[in-house]
BALUMMAR-472564 format. One record per atom (N, C-alpha, C): residue number from 0; residue in one letter; x, y, z; atom name; chain. Coordinates in steps of 0.1 Angstrom, whole numbers, padded with zeros to 4 digits. Layout:
<nodes>
  pos  code      x      y      z  site  unit
  NUM     A      X      Y      Z    CA     A
...
</nodes>
This chain:
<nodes>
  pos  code      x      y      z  site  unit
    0     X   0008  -0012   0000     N     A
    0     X   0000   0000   0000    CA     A
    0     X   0009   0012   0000     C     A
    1     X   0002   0024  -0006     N     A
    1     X   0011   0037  -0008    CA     A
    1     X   0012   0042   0009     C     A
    2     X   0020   0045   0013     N     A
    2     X   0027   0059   0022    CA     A
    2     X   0017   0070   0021     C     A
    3     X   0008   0069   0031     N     A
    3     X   0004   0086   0033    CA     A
    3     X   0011   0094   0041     C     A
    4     X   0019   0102   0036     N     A
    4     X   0023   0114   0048    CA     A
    4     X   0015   0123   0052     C     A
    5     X   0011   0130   0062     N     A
    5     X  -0001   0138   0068    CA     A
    5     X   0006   0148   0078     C     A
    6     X   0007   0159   0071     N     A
    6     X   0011   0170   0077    CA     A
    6     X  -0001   0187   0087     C     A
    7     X   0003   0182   0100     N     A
    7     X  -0007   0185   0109    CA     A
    7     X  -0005   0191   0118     C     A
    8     X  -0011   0205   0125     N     A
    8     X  -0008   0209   0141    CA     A
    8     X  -0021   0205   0149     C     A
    9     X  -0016   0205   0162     N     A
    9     X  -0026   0199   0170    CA     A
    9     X  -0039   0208   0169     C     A
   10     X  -0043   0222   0171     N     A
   10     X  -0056   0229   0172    CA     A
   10     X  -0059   0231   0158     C     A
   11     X  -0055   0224   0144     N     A
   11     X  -0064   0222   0128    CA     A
   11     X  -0077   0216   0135     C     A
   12     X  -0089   0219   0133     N     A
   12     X  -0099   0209   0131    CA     A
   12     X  -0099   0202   0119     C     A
   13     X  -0097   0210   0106     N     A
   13     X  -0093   0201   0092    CA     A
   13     X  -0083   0190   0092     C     A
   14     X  -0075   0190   0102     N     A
   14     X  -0065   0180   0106    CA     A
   14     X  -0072   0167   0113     C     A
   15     X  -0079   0169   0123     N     A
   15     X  -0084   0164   0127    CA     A
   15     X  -0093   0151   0119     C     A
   16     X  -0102   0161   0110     N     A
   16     X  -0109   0157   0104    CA     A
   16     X  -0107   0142   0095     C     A
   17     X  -0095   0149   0088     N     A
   17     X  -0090   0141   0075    CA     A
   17     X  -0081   0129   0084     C     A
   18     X  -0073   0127   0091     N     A
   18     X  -0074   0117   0103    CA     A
   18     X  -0084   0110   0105     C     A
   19     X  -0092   0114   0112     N     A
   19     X  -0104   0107   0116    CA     A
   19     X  -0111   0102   0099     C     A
   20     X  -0108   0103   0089     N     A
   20     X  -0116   0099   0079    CA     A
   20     X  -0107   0091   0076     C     A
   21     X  -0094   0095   0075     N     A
   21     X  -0084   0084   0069    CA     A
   21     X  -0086   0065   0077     C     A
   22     X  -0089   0068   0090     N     A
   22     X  -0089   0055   0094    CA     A
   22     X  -0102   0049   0094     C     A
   23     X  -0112   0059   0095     N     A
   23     X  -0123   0051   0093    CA     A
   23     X  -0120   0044   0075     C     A
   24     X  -0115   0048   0070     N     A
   24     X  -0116   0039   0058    CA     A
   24     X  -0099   0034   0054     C     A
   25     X  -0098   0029   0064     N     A
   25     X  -0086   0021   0066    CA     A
   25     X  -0077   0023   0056     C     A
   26     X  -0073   0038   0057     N     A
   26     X  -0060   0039   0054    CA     A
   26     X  -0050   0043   0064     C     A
   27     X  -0034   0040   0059     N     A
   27     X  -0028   0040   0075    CA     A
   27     X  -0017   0055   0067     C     A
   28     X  -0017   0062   0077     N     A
   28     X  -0010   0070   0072    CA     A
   28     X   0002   0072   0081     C     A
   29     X   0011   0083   0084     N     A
   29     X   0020   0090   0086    CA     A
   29     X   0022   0108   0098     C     A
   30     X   0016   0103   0105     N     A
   30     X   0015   0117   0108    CA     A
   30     X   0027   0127   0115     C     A
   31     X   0026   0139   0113     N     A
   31     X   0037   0147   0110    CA     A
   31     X   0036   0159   0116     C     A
   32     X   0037   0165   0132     N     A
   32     X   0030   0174   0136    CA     A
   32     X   0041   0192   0134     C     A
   33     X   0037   0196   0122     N     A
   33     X   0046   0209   0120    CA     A
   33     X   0048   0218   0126     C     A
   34     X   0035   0221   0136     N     A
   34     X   0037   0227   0146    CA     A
   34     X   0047   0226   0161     C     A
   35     X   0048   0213   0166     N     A
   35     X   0060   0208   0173    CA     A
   35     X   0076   0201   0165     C     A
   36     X   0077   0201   0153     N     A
   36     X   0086   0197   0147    CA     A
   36     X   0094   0203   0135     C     A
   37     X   0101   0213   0137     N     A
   37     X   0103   0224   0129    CA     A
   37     X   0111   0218   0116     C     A
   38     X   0118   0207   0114     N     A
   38     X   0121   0200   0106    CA     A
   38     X   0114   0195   0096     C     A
   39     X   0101   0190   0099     N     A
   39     X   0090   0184   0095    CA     A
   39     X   0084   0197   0088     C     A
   40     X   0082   0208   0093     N     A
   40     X   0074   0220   0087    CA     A
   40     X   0081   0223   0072     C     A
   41     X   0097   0225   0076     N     A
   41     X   0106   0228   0066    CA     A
   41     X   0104   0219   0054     C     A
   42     X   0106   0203   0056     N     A
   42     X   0102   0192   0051    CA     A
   42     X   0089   0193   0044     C     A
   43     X   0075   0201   0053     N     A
   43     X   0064   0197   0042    CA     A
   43     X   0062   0213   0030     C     A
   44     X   0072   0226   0037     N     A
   44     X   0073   0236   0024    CA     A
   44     X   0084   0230   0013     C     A
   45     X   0092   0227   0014     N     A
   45     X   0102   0220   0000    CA     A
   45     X   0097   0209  -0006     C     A
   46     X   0090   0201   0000     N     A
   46     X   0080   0191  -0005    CA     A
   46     X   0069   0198  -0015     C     A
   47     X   0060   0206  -0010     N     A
   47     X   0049   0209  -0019    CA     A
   47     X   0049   0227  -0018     C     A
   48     X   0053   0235  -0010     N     A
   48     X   0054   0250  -0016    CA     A
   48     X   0046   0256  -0009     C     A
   49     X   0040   0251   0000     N     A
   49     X   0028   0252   0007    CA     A
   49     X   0029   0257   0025     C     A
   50     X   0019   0261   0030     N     A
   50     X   0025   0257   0044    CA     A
   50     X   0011   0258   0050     C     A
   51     X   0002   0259   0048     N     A
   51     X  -0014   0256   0049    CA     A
   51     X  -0014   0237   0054     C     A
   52     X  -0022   0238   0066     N     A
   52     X  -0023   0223   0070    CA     A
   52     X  -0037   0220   0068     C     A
   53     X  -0048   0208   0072     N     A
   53     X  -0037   0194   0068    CA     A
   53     X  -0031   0194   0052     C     A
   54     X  -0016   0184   0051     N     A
   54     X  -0014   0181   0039    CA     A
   54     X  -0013   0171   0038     C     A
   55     X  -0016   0162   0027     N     A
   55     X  -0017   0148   0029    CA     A
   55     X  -0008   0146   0013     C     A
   56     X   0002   0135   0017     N     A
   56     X   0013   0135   0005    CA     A
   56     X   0013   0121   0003     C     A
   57     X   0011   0118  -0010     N     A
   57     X   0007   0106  -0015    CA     A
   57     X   0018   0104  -0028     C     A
   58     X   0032   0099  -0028     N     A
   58     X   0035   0092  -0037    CA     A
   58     X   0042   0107  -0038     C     A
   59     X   0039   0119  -0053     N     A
   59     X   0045   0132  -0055    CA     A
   59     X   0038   0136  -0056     C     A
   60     X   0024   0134  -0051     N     A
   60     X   0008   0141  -0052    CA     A
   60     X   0009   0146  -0037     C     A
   61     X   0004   0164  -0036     N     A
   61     X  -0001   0173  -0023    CA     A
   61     X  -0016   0172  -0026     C     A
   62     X  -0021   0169  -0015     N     A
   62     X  -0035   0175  -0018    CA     A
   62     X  -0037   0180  -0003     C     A
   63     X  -0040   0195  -0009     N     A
   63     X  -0039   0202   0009    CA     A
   63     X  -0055   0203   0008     C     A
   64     X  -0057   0206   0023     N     A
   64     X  -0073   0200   0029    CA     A
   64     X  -0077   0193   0031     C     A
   65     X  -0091   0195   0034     N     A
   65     X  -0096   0178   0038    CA     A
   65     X  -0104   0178   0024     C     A
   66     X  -0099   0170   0017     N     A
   66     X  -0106   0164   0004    CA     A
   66     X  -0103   0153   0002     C     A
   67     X  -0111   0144   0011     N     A
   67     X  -0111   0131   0007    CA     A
   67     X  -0112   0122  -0005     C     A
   68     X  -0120   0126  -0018     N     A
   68     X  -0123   0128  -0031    CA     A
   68     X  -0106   0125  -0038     C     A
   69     X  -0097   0137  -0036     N     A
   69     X  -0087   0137  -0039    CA     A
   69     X  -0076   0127  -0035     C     A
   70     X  -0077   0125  -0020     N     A
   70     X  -0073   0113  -0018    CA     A
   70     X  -0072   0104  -0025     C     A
   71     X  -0083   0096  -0023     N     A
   71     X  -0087   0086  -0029    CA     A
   71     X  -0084   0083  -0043     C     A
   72     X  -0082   0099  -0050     N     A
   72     X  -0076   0096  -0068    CA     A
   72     X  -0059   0090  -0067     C     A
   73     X  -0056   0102  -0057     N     A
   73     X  -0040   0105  -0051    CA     A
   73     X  -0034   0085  -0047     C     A
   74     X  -0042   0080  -0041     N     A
   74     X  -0037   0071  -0039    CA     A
   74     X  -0040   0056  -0048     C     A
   75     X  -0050   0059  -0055     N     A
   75     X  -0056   0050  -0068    CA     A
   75     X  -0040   0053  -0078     C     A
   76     X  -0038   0062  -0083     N     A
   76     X  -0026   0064  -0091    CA     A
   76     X  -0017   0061  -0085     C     A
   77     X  -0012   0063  -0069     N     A
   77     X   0001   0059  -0067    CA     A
   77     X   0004   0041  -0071     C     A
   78     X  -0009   0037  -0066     N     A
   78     X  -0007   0018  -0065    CA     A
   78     X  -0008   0018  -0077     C     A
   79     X  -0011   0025  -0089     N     A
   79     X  -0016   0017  -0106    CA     A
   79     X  -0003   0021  -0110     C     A
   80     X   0009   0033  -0101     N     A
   80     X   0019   0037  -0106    CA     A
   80     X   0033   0031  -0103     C     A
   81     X   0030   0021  -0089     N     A
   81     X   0039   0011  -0083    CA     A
   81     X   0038  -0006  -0087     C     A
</nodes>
């Protein structure tokens, strides 16, 4: 299965959210809190250009927010691409 990385601070409710969706539909992800880990922050702006949480990194696909929708394409392509 693809690697979700999930880039998160603790008071996002959108973080929250996309968490709590990710496992109800059994996917296992990575979580990465940028607000206590200033390496990880640095890590998720040179990754995708961004610095808006949640981000959820699938393969070389960002999909920031909670858009589950996207997900779901994000990680359909990584496994059809592995």
């Amino acid at each position: 299965m693809t690697q979700i990385d999930v880039y998160t601070t603790k008071t996002c409710p959108h973080c929250t959210r996309l968490k709590q969706w990710l496992s109800e539909h059994d996917y296992e992800y990575v979580e990465h809190q940028v607000d206590e880990n200033r390496e990880k922050a640095k890590e998720m702006i040179e990754r995708t250009g961004r610095r808006g949480v949640p981000q959820a990194l699938i393969g070389d696909q960002a999909v920031v927010g909670y858009q589950p929708k996207k997900i779901q394409e994000a990680v359909k392509n990584a496994n059809a691409n592995s």
